[in-house]
N, C-alpha and C positions, 0 to 999 in steps of 0.2 A: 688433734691433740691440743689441749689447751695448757699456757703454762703460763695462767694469770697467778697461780697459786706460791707464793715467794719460795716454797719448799719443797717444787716441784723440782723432783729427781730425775731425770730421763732415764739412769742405769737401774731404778725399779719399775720403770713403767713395763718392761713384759712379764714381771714377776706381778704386777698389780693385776695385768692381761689374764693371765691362766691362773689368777686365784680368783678372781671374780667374774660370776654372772656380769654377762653385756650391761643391764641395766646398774648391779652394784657399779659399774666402772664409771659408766657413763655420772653416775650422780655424784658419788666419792672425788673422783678422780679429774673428773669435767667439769664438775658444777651443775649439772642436769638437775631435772626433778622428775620423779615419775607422776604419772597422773594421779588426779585425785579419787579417792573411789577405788585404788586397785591394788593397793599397799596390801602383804598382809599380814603386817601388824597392826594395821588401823584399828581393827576388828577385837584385836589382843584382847580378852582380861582375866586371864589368868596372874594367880601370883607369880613372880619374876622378877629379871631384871632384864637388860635393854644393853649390849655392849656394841660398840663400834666394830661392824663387817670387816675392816681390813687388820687393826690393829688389836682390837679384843681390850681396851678401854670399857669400863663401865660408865654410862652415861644418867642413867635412871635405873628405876626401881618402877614396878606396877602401881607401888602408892603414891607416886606423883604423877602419875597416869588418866587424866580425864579425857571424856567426850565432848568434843567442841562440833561436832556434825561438819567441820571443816573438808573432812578425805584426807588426811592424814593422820598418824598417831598426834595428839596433842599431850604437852607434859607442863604443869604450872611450877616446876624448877629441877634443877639439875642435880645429879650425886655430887656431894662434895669432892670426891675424887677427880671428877669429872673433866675440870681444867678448861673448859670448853671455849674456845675463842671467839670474839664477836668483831665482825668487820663491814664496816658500809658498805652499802650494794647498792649502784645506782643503774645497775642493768634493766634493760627494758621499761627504761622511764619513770622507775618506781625509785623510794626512799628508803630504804627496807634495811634492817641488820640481819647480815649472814653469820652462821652458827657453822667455828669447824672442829672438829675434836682437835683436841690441845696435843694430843700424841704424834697424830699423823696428819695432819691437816687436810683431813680427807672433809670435804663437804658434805653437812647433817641437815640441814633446813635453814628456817629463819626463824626470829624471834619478835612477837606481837606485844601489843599493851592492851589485848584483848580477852586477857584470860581470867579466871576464878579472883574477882575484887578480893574474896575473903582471906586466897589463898599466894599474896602478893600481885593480881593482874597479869602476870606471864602467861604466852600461848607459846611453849617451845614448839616449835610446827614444822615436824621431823618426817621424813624422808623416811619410807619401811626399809628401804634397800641397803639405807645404809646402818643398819642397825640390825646384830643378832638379838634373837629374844633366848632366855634359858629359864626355866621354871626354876624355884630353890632346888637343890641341891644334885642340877647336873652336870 
């Protein structure tokens, strides 16, 4: 159980356990990533929007939604709602900014300066597991 997360609750962690698939936990909750290629929202494109698996936060919309062929959902910015917090990450030798929803500080991906020039440069480079999808108006 990891509790690098400053807002890590131990008296939700078995409520986190039996609401989420092994792999939402491990990624939300741990800081995990699933592989790339096996998300399945990566694939998304239907219209929608994108809310965070534990807390139901809206994070994106489909219209901010592109293909970067990375294996993950890619987004070149966030819903204003969103709140989304950005924290260094110097895990695994890399220089990277980690992306947690602002709600529950559950872990969503990381964020690149490799995305759409036109459409600000952002690659949000999000994690399927940790994110519901819902088409308008379900």
């Amino acid at each position: 159980m990891s509790t690098k997360y400053p807002h890590f609750d131990p008296e939700m962690d078995p409520i986190w356990r039996s609401e989420l698939t092994s792999i939402q936990y491990h990624v939300t909750r741990e800081g995990g990533t699933e592989r790339p290629h096996t998300g399945k929202l990566n694939l998304e494109n239907r219209n929608g929007e994108y809310f965070c698996v534990c807390c139901d936060r809206l994070l994106f919309t489909s219209k901010m939604k592109f293909e970067s062929s990375c294996g993950w959902p890619s987004f070149f910015s966030e819903h204003s709602e969103a709140n989304i917090r950005r924290l260094h990450d110097k895990s695994h030798g890399m220089n990277r900014i980690e992306l947690r929803c602002g709600e529950c500080d559950a872990h969503l991906g990381h964020i690149f300066d490799d995305g759409p020039k036109n459409l600000g440069g952002n690659r949000y480079c999000i994690n399927s597991a940790s994110m519901r999808f819902s088409t308008r108006g379900d």
